[in-house]
N, C-alpha and C positions, 0 to 999 in steps of 0.2 A: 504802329504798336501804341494802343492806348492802355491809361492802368486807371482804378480808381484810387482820387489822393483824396485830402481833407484838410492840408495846408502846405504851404512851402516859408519854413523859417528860417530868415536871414541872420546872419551876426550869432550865432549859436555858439554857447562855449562850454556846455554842457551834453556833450553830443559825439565825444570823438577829440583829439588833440589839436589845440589850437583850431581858427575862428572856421567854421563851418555854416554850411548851410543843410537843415536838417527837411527832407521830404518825409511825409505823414501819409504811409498811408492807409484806405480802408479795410476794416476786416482784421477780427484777430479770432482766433482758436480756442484762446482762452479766456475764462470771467472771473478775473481777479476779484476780489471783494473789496479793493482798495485802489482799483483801475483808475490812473490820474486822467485818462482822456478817454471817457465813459462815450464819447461822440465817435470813437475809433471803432466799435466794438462791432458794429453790423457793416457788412461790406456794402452796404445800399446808401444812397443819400439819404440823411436826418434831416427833419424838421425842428430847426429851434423856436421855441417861440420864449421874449422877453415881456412878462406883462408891463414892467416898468415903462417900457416904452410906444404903449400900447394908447394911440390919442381917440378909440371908440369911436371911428369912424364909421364901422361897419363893412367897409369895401371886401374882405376876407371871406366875410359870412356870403356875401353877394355869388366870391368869384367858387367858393364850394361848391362841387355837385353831388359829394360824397355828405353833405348836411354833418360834416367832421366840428363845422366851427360855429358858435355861439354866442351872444353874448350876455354878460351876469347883467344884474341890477344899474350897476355903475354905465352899463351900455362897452367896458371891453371884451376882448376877444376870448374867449377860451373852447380849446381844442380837446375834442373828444379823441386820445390817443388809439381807442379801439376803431374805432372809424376811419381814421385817417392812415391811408395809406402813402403819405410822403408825396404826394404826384407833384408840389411844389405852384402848383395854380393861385395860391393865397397870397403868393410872396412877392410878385411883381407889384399887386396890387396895395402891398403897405409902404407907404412911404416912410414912413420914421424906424422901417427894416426891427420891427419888433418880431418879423416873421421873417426865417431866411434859410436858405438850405446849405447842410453842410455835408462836404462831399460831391466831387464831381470827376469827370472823367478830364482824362488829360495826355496828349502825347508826349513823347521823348523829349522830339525840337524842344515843346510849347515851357518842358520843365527844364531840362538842361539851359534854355536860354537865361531862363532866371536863378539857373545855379553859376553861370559863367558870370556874372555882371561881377562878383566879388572874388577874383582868381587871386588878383594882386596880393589880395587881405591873405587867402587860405597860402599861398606863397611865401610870404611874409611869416605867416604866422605857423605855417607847418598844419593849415586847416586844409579842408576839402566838403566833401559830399558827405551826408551822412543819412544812409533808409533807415526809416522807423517808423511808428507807427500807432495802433495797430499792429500789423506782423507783415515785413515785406515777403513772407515766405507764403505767405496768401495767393502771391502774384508774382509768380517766380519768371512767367516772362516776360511781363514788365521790368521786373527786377533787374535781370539780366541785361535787357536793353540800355536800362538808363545805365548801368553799372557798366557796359561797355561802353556807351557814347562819352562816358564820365573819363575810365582810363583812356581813350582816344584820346581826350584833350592835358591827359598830365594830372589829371585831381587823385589826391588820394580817397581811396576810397572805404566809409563804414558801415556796417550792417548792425543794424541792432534789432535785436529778435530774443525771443522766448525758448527757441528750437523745438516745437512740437511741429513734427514733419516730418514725412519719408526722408530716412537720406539720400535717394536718389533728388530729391529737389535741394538740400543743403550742398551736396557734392557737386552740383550743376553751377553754383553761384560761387565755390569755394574760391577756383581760379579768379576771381572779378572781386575779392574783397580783399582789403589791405588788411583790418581791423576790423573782429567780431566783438561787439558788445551786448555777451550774454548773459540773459538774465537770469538767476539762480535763485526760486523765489521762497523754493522748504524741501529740506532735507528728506523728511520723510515723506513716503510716497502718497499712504492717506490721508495726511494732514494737507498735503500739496492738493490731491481732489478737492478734498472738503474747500478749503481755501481759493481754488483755480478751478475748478471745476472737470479736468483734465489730472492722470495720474505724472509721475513726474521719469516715466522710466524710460519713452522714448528720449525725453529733453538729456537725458544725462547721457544713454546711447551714443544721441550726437552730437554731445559737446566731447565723449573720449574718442571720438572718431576724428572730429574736427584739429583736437589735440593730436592722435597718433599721424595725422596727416602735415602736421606743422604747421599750421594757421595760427596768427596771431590773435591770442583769445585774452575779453579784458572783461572778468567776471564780475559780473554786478548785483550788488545783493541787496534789495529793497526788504527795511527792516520794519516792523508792523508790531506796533507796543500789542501787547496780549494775543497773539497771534505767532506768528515765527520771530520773534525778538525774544528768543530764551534760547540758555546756554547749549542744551541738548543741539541746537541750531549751529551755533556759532560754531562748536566742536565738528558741527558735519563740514562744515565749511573750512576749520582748517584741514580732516581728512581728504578732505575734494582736493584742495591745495597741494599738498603733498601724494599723492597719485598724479599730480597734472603739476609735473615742475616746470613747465614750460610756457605757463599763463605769464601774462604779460606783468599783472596783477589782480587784486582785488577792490572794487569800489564798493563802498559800502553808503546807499543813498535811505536816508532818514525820511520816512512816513510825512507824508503834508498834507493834507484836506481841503485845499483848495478846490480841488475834484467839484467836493458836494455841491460848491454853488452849479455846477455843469447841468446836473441831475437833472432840476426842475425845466430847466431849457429843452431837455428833449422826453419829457416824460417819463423817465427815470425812474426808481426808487432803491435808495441804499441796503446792502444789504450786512454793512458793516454797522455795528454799535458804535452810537455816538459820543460814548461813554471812551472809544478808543481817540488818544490826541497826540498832536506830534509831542517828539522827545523834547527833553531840554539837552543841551549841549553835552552837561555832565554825564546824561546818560549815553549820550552816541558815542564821546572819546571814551567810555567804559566798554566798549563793544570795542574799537580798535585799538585801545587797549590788549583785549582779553584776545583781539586776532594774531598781534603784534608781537604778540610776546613767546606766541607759539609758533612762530616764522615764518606769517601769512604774508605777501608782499601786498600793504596798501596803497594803492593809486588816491589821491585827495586833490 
């Protein structure tokens, strides 16, 4: 059983209770406008390319047969993204790795081996395994595999997901996850389209399914200044709450732009205003605040 990933993160504390190890993988459903790993987003392997580290050798240009790559004035590299179909031929040949592919296939063993190296820690610390992504529901029998080879060994285990999917694929994994960490991204359903590109009525579907089944569910709410960071929002969020009293809690994770640098590495372009920037502090405990007080349980 192989699946495709696009990283495996060690020491993870951000991801699930206590120290984790978080697998990434490829392919997701949805096109958030504010996607922190814009490299997830096509289930195919991506082509990065850094020009920064780009020493205009030419070797790239050589190893194309698709005449995808170029070079400017300066004699470095650049990549025709309509051209280039990712076949990843450019990349052996750059040594200062200003060209590299992201995203690759991978088995069970090949990834559990490098989730077991830190049991002691997740032990210790109440961590384990933690799928994300992308969207592991992409790849529901990969999923399943590592998630079973995962409780074979004792690790607790997390899924984090968007839940835009059949429930028969959600209910398939339901058994093999400890902790859901789902993502609740706008209240309303066309504001969620416009936004995700995707309406929001299967995701809520099977997060009350997930709920009437008794799964533990750790709802996470990614807030986006001028966008679903308004009250009409936060109110839906505590009605969600109170219909679903059995959520673990609520996280509430604040807007960062780190993203944008990602962009230009695989051809990219934002479709989020620039003009949108993270919160200051005072602003985000005014949101948890304003959850808190109407008896949202916050996870921090």
């Amino acid at each position: 059983m192989k699946g495709r990933i696009f990283d495996i993160q060690r020491f993870s504390i951000h991801d699930g209770p206590g120290i984790r190890t978080t697998v990434f993988f490829k392919g997701c459903p949805l096109r958030c406008l504010w996607c922190g790993n814009p490299e997830s987003i096509s289930p195919y392997p991506s082509l990065s390319y850094v020009p920064e580290r780009c020493i205009a050798c030419g070797q790239c240009v050589k190893a194309c047969q698709r005449g995808a790559v170029s070079t400017d004035a300066a004699g470095k590299a650049v990549v025709d993204r309509q051209r280039c179909n990712a076949c990843g031929d450019c990349v052996p040949r750059c040594d200062p790795k200003a060209l590299e592919m992201v995203g690759r296939e991978a088995g069970v063993e090949e990834v559990l081996a490098v989730v077991l190296r830190d049991r002691e820690y997740y032990a210790a610390s109440g961590g384990g395994l933690t799928l994300s992504g992308g969207d592991p529901l992409l790849q529901p029998d990969f999923a399943s595999a590592l998630l079973y080879a995962a409780r074979v060994e004792g690790l607790h285990c997390c899924m984090e997901t968007a839940g835009h999917a059949e429930w028969e694929v959600v209910d398939s994994l339901r058994p093999l996850v400890d902790l859901w960490l789902y993502d609740f991204k706008e209240t309303d359903s066309q504001r969620h389209w416009k936004y995700t590109s995707v309406p929001n009525t299967q995701i809520l579907a099977n997060l009350r399914r997930l709920h009437a089944a008794g799964s533990r569910i750790l709802l996470r709410c990614p807030m986006i200044p001028q966008h679903n960071a308004r009250q009409e929002h936060l109110d839906g969020i505590v009605a969600l709450t109170r219909e679903l009293p059995k959520l673990v809690g609520v996280e509430v994770l604040p807007y960062y732009d780190l993203w944008r640098g990602k962009l230009k590495r695989f051809g990219l372009e934002s479709r989020l205003p620039e003009s949108v920037k993270p919160p200051d502090r005072a602003t985000v405990d005014s949101w948890i605040v304003h959850l808190r007080e109407r008896g949202v349980p916050i996870v921090r």
